[in-house]
N, C-alpha and C positions, 0 to 999 in steps of 0.2 A: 695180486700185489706186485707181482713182476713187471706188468705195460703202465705200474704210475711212471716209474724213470724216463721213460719213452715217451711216454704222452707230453710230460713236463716239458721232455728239451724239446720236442713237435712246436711247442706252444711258444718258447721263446724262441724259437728260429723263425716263427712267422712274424713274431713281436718286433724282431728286428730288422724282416726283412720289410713291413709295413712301415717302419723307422726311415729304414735305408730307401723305400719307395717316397715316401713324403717330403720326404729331404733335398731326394732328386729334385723332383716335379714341382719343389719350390724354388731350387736351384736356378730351374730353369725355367718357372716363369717371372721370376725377378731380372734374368737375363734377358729372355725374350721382350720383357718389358722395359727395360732401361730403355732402348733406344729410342722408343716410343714416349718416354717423357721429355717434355720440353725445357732444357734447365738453360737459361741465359748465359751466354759466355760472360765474363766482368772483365772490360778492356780495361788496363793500366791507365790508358788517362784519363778515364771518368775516375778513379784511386784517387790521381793526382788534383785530379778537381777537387774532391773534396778533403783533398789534404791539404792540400796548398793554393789554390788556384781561386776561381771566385765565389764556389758554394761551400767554402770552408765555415765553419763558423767561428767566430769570435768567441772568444771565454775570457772574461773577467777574472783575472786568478786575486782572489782579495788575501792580504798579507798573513787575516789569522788563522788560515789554511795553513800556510806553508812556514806557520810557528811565529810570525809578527805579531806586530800590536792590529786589531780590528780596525779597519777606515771605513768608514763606512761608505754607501755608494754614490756614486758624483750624480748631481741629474742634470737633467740637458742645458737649462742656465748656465750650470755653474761650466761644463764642456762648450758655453759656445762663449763664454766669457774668456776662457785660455785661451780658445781658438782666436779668440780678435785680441789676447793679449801676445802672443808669438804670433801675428801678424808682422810685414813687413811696415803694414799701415802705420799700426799704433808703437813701433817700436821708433820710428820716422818721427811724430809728433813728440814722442817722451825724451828723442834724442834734442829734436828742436831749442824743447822747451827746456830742459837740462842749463845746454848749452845757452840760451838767453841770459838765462838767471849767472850761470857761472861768469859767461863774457862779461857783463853787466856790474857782477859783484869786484871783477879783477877791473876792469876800468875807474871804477871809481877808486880802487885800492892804490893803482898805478899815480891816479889824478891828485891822490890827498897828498904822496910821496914827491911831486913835482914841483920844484920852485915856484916856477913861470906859469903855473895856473890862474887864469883870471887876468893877468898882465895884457895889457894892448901893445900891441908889435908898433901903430904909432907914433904913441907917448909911453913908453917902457919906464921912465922915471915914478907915472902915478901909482899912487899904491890901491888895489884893487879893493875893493869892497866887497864883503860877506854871499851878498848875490850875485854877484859877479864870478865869484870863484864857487858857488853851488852850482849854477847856470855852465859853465864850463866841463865839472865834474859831472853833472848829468849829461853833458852833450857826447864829453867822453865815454863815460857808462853805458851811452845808449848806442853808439858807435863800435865798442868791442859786444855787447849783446847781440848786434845783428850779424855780427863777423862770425862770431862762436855760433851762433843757433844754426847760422847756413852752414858752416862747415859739418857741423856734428850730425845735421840730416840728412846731409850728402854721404859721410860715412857713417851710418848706420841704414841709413837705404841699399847702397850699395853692397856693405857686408850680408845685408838679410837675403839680398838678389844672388850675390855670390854662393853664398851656403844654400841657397834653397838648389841653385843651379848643378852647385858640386855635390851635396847629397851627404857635406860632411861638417864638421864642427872643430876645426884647429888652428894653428895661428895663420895656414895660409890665407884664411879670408880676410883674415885684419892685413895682412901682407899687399895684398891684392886690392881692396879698398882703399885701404891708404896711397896706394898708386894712383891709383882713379881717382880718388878728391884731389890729393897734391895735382895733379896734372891738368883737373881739369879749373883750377882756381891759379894755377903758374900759366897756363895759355893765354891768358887774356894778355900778358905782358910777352910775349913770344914763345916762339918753339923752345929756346934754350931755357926760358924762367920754368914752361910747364915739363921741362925733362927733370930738373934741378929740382922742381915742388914733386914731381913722382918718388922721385931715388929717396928723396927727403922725409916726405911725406912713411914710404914705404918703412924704410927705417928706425925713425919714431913707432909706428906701430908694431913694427916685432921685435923693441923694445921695452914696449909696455905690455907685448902680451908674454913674452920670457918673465918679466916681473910678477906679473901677473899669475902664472901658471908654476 
């Protein structure tokens, strides 16, 4: 009965030193072996690629994730339809045609207000007749039409080329446009008419975009 206590602690001192043995020998073939495993370095600009760069991905964040009302999702019609509506193209033709319809609608407005509509310069005594003085009003209507539609193309061409150029959306585009139309519609009568149609021009547009905004 004496060598049980003996034997006992015999037993767990080998327990532990088996413990303490396997432990080692794992220690150190995990060590021995790291080096020998091949783990890829991860350079920061492959990171940056796909964080930012060109194999980033795109994510659609839809609004009733982030607690909005649901939209649901555009399909490619309906994105290549934007696309050619914030075109320079089509914003060109809508400014055109605006401007037709508006020059058009002010000339005859102008024409109806005018005495000496329909009047011949040389018999001024006759008194004009009904078609006479439509015939005038349309020539005038169609004369501020084509005034207005070329101006309004020219600045809205030029502001769509400005902003895409500048990268931004505020009134210096309308600033900067209006220079460019005024000057280039004041040049045809001299340098001094296209400085005077710039300064002009320019002014009026950061008029109406102060108003505007």
């Amino acid at each position: 009965m004496t060598s049980f206590p003996g034997a006992l602690s015999l037993r767990n001192m080998a327990a532990s030193t088996g413990v303490a043995d396997g432990a080692s020998s794992d220690l150190h073939g995990s060590v021995s072996s790291g080096p020998s495993m091949e783990n890829p370095t991860v350079q920061y600009s492959m990171v940056l690629d796909h964080l930012i760069g060109d194999k980033r991905q795109i994510k659609e964040l839809s609004p009733g994730v982030m607690g909005g009302l649901p939209v649901p999702v555009k399909s490619d019609e309906q994105k290549m339809i934007e696309r050619g509506m914030e075109s320079c193209g089509f914003k060109t033709v809508l400014a055109c045609v605006g401007g037709f319809v508006l020059g058009g609608a002010f000339g005859v407005f102008t024409a109806g207000i005018d005495t000496n509509v329909g009047f011949d310069p040389k018999d001024p005594l006759r008194t004009p007749t009904a078609r006479e003085v439509l015939k005038d009003m349309g020539q005038r209507g169609m004369s501020y039409a084509k005034n207005f539609a070329i101006v309004g193309a020219m600045f809205a061409c030029t502001e769509c080329i400005i902003e895409s150029h500048r990268g931004k959306s505020d009134w210096k585009n309308a600033v900067y446009s209006g220079c460019v139309t005024g000057g280039a519609i004041g040049f045809r009568a001299g340098l001094k008419a296209g400085v005077l149609g710039c300064g002009g021009f320019a002014a009026f547009s950061a008029a109406i975009e102060y108003y505007m905004r």
